[in-house]
C-alpha positions as CSV (number, residue, x, y, z in Angstrom):
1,X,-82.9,196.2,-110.6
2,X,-84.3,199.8,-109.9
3,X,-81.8,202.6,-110.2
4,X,-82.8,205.4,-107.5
5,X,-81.4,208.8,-108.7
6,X,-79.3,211.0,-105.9
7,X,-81.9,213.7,-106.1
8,X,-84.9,210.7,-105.3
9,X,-87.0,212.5,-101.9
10,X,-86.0,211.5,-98.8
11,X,-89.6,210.5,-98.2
12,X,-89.6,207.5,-100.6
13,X,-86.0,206.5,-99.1
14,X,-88.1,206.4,-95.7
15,X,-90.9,204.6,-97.1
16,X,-88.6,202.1,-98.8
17,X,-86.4,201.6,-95.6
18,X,-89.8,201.0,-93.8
19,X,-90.3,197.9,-96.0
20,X,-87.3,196.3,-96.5
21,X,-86.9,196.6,-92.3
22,X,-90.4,195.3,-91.9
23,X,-90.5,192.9,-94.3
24,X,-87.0,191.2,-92.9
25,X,-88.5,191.2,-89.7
26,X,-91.3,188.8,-90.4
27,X,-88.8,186.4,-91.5
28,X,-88.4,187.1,-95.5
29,X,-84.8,186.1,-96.4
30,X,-82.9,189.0,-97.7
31,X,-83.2,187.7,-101.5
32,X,-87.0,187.4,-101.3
33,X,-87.4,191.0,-99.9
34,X,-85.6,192.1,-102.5
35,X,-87.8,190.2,-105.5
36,X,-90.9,191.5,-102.9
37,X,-89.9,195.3,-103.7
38,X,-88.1,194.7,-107.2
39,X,-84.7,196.2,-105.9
40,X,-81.6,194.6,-105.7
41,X,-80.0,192.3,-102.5
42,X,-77.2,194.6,-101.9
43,X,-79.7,197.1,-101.1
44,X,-81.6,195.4,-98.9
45,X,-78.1,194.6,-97.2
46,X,-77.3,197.8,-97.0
47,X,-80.8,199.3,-95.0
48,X,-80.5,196.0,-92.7
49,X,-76.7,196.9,-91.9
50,X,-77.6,200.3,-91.0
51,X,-80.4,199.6,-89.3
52,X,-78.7,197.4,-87.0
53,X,-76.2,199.7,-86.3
54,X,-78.7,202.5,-85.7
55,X,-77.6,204.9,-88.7
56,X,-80.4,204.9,-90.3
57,X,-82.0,207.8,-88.2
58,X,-78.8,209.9,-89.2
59,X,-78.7,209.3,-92.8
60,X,-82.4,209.5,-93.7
61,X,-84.0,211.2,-90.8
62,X,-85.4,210.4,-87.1
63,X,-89.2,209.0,-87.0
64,X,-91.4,210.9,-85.2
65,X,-93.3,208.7,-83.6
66,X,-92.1,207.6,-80.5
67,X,-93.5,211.3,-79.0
68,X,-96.7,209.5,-79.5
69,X,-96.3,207.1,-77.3
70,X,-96.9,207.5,-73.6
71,X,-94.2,206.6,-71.0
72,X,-96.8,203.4,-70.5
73,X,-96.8,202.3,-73.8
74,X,-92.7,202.9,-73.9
75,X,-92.5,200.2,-70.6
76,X,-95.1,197.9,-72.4
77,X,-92.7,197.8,-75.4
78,X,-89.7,197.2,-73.4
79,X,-91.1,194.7,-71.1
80,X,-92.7,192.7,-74.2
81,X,-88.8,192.3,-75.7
82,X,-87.2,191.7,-72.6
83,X,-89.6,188.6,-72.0
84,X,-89.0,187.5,-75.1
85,X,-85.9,188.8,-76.6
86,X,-86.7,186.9,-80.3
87,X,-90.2,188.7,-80.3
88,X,-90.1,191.3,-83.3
89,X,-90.8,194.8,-83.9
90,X,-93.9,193.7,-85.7
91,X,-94.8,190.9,-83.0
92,X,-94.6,193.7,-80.5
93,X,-96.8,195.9,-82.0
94,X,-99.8,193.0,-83.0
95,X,-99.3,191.7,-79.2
96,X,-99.9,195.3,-77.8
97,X,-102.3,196.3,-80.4
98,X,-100.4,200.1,-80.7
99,X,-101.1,202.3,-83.9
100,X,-97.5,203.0,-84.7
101,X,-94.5,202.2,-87.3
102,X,-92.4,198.9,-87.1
103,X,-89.3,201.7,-86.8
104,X,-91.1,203.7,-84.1
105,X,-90.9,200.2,-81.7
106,X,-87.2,199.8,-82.7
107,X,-86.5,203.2,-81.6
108,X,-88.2,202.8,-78.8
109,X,-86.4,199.5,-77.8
110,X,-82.8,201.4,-79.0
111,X,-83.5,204.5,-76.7
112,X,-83.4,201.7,-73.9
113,X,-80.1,200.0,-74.8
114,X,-82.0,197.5,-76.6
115,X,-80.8,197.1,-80.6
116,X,-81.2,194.1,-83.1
117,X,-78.2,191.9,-83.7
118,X,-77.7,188.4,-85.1
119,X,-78.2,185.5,-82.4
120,X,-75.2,183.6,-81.4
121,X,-75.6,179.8,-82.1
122,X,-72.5,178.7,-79.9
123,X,-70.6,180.1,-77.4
124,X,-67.4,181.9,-77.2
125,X,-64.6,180.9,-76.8
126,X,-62.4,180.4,-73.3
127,X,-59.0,181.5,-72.2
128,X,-57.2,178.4,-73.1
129,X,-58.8,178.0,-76.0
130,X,-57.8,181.3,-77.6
131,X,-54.4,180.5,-75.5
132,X,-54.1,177.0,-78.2
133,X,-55.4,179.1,-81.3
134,X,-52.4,181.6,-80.7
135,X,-49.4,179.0,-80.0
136,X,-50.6,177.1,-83.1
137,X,-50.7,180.1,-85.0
138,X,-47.1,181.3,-83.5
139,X,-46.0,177.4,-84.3
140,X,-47.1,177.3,-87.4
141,X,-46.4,181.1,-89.1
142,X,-43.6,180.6,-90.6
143,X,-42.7,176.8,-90.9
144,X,-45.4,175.3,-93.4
145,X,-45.4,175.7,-97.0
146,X,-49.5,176.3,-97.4
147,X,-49.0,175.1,-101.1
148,X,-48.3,171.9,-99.9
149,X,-51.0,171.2,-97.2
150,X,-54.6,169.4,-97.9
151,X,-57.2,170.6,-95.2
152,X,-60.1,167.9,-94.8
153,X,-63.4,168.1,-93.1
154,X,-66.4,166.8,-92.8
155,X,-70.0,169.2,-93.2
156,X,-73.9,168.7,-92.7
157,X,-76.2,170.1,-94.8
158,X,-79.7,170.4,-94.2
159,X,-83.2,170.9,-95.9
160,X,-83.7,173.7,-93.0
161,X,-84.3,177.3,-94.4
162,X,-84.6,179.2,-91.5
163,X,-81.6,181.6,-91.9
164,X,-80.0,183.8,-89.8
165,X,-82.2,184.9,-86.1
166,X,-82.7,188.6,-85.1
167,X,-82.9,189.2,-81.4
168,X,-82.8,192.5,-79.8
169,X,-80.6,192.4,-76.9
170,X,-78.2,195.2,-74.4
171,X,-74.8,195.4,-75.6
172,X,-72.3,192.6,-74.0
173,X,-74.2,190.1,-73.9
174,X,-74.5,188.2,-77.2
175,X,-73.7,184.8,-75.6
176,X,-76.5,185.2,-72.6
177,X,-78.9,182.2,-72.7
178,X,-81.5,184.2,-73.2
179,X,-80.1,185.7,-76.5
180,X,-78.6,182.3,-77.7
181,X,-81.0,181.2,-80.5
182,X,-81.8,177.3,-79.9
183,X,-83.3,176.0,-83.3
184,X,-85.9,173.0,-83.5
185,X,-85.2,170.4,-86.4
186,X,-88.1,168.6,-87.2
187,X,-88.7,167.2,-90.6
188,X,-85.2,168.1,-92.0
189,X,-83.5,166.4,-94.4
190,X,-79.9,166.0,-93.3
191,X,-76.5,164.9,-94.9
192,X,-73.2,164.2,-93.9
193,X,-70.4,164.6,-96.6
194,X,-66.4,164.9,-95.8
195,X,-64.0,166.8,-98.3
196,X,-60.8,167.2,-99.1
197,X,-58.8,170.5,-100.8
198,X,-55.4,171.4,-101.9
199,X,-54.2,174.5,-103.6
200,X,-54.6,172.7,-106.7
201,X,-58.6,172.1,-106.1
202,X,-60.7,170.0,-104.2
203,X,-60.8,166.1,-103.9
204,X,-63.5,163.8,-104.4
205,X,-66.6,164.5,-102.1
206,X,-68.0,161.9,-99.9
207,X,-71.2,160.9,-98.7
208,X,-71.3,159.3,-95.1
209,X,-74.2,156.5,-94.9
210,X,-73.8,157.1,-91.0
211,X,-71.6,159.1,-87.9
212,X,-67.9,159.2,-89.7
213,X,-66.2,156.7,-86.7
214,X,-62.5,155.5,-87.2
215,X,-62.9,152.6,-89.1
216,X,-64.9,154.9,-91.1
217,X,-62.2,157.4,-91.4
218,X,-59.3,154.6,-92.0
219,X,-61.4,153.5,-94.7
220,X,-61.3,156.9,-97.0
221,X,-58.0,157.1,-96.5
222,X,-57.3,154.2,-97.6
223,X,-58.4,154.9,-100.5
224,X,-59.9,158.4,-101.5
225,X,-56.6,159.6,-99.2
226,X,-54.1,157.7,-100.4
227,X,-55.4,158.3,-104.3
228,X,-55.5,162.2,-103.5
229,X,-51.8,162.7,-101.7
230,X,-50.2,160.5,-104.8
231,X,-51.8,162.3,-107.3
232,X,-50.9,166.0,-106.0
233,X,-48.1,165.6,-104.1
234,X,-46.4,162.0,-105.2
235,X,-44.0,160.9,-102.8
236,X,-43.0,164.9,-101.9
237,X,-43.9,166.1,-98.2
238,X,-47.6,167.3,-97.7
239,X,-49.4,168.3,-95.0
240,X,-52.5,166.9,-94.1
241,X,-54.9,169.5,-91.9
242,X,-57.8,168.4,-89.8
243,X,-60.1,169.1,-86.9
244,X,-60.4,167.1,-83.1
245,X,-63.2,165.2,-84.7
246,X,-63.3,162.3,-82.4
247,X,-63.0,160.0,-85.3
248,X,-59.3,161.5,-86.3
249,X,-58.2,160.7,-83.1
250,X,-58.8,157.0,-82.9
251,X,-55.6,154.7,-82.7
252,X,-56.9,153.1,-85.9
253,X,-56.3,156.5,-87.5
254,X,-53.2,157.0,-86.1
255,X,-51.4,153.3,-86.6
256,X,-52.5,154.4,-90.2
257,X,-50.6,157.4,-90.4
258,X,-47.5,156.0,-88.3
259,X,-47.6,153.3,-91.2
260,X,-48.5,155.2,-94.1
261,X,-45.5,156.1,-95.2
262,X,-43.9,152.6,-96.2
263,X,-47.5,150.8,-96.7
264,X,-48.2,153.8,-99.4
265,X,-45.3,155.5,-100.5
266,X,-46.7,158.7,-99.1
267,X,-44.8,161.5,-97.1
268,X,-47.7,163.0,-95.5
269,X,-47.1,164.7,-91.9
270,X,-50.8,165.1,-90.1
271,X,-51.3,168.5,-88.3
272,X,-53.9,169.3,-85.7
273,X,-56.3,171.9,-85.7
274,X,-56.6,173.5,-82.1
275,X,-60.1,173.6,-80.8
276,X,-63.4,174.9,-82.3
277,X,-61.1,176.9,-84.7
278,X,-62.9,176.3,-87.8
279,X,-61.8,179.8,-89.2
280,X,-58.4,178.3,-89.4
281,X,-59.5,175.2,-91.9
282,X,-60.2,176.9,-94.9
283,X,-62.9,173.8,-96.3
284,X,-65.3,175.6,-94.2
285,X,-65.4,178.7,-96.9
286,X,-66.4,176.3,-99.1
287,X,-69.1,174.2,-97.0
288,X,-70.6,178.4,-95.9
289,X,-70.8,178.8,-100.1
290,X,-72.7,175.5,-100.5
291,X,-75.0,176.2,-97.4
292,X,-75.7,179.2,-98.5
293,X,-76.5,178.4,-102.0
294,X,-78.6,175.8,-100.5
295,X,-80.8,178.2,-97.8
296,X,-81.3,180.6,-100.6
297,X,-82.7,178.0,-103.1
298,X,-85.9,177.9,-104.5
299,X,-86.4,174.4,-105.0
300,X,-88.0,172.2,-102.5
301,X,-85.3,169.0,-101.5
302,X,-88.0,166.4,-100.5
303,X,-85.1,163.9,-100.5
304,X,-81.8,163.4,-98.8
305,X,-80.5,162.1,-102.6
306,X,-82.2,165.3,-104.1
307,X,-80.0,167.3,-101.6
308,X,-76.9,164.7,-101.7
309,X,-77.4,165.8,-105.8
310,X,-77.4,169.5,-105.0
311,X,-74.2,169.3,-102.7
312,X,-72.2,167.2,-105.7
313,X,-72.9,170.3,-108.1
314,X,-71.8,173.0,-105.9
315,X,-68.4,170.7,-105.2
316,X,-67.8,171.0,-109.1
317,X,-68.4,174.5,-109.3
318,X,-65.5,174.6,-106.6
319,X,-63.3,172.5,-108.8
320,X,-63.7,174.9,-111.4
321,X,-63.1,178.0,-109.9
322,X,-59.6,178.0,-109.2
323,X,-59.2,181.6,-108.4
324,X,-61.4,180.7,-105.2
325,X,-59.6,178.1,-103.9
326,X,-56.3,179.7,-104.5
327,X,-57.4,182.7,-102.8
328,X,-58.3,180.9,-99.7
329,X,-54.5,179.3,-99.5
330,X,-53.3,182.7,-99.9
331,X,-55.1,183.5,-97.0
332,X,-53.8,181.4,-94.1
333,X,-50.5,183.8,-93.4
334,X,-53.1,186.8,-92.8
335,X,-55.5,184.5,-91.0
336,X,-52.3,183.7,-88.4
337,X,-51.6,187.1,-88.2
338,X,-55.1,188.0,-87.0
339,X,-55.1,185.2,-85.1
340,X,-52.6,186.7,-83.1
341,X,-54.2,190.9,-83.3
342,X,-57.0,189.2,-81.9
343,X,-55.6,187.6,-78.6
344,X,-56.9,184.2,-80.3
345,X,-60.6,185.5,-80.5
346,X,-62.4,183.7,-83.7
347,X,-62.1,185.6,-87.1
348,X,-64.7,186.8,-89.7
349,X,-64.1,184.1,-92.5
């Protein structure tokens, strides 16, 4: 990785800043700008974060070239994000053929309220669902030993590499339709796995041949479950964690736990997540690490078994990195309390 010395002129900061800013923009993933320009990721982070909060002007000086533009030209530019609010910088400049920087556009878009953020993919979330995510929080602060709980989930994973979406938008209004990126899937290669971790590591990772269903479910807790509990917990209380999957809530599911503690030996009391609260079930860090690993990989996954291989190898990284997993128990009080700062709002996880 290049070292730029503090005394490096302000022009080659501008030039480099240019780059990384255009290269991003025609949908190079932050490591492969980075291997583009030989410097490292964290500073490619580092112009994208400031460009998107528009400090970049402040810190390495304003471009000039929007006072080239006619008040025209400044409408044209406007109009042609507005239509399409996915369009970029450099799209808007080949569509109306103009003789300027990709930076000049964004300024131009900026001056008019208009600044790049990351597309939302869902939307947010309603009054009585931040109302459930604060009473479980207030229920559950101070009357579960977290070393003692097993959060369980199940994940996708998918051959798809299209990475985060820019779109340049007005501020409020991130969860507009016409800022809400809608991705196509064709040709993917999709699997479905479900996981299991305690404090003590992660369980064995399975592989669902098809949608998990109840009998489905009943199944691995039969079995992987059972086997998982005994081992970590033996007949002591535990906690088992999970989401409003509508497989967890068949009566199948819950005759099982009614029955599982004189069928198995097992004293296992299952808690509920409250609605889309996925920053509260801590197995999610782990599917973002493997997702990520997998969107940033070089090599091609032609098959779902090539993938299915991939996912397995990441898992036992997991189980070997118990500092990781030990962290994200020690995080669940502090994820409560911001639970509750936030009036129930979703966290950064």
């Amino acid at each position: 990785m290049i070292t730029f010395p503090a005394n490096m002129p302000r022009a080659y900061d501008l030039s480099l800043r240019f780059n990384v800013i255009e290269l991003i923009e025609s949908g190079l993933s932050m490591r492969s700008v980075a291997r583009e320009l030989n410097i490292g990721v964290s500073t490619v982070q580092r112009y994208l974060r400031l460009h998107q909060e528009g400090d970049l002007d402040n810190q390495y000086g304003n471009c000039k070239g929007v006072s080239k533009l006619s008040e025209d030209k400044k409408e044209q530019i406007v109009l042609a994000s507005i239509e399409d609010p996915f369009r970029s910088a450099k799209k808007i400049r080949q569509l109306l053929d103009l003789d300027v920087t990709i930076q000049t556009i964004n300024n131009v878009l900026r001056e008019n309220g208009l600044r790049t953020h990351h597309a939302a993919t869902k939307p947010k979330l309603n009054l009585k669902q931040r109302q459930d995510r604060m009473a479980w929080a207030c229920l559950h602060q101070n009357s579960i030993d977290w070393t003692r709980t097993i959060f369980v989930d199940e994940a996708c994973f998918s051959s798809e590499k299209d990475g985060i979406k820019l779109v340049k938008r007005p501020p409020n209004t991130r969860f507009d339709p016409p800022y809400v990126n809608f991705s196509s899937h064709s040709n993917r290669k999709v699997i479905s796995v479900w996981g299991a971790i305690c404090k003590n590591g992660p369980g064995k990772l399975i592989r669902l041949d098809s949608r998990l269903n109840g009998q489905t479910y009943a199944e691995i807790l039969d079995t992987i479950g059972v086997n998982f509990i005994k081992d970590q917990f033996g007949s002591q209380q535990c906690y088992w964690i999970e989401d409003n999957c509508p497989a967890h809530k068949s009566n199948l599911v819950g005759a099982w736990f009614d029955s599982c503690s004189y069928l198995h030996g097992i004293n296992c009391t299952r808690i509920k997540l409250p609605s889309y609260s996925p920053d509260l079930n801590i197995i999610e860090n782990s599917w973002g690490f493997a997702k990520h690993d997998l969107l940033y990989d070089n090599d091609e996954v032609p098959t779902c078994d090539m993938m299915w291989a991939k996912v397995k190898n990441f898992w036992e990284k997991i189980i070997e990195n118990r500092e990781f997993v030990t962290n994200l128990f020690n995080s669940m009080e502090n994820r409560l309390d911001n639970v509750l700062r936030n009036d129930g709002f979703p966290l950064r996880f």
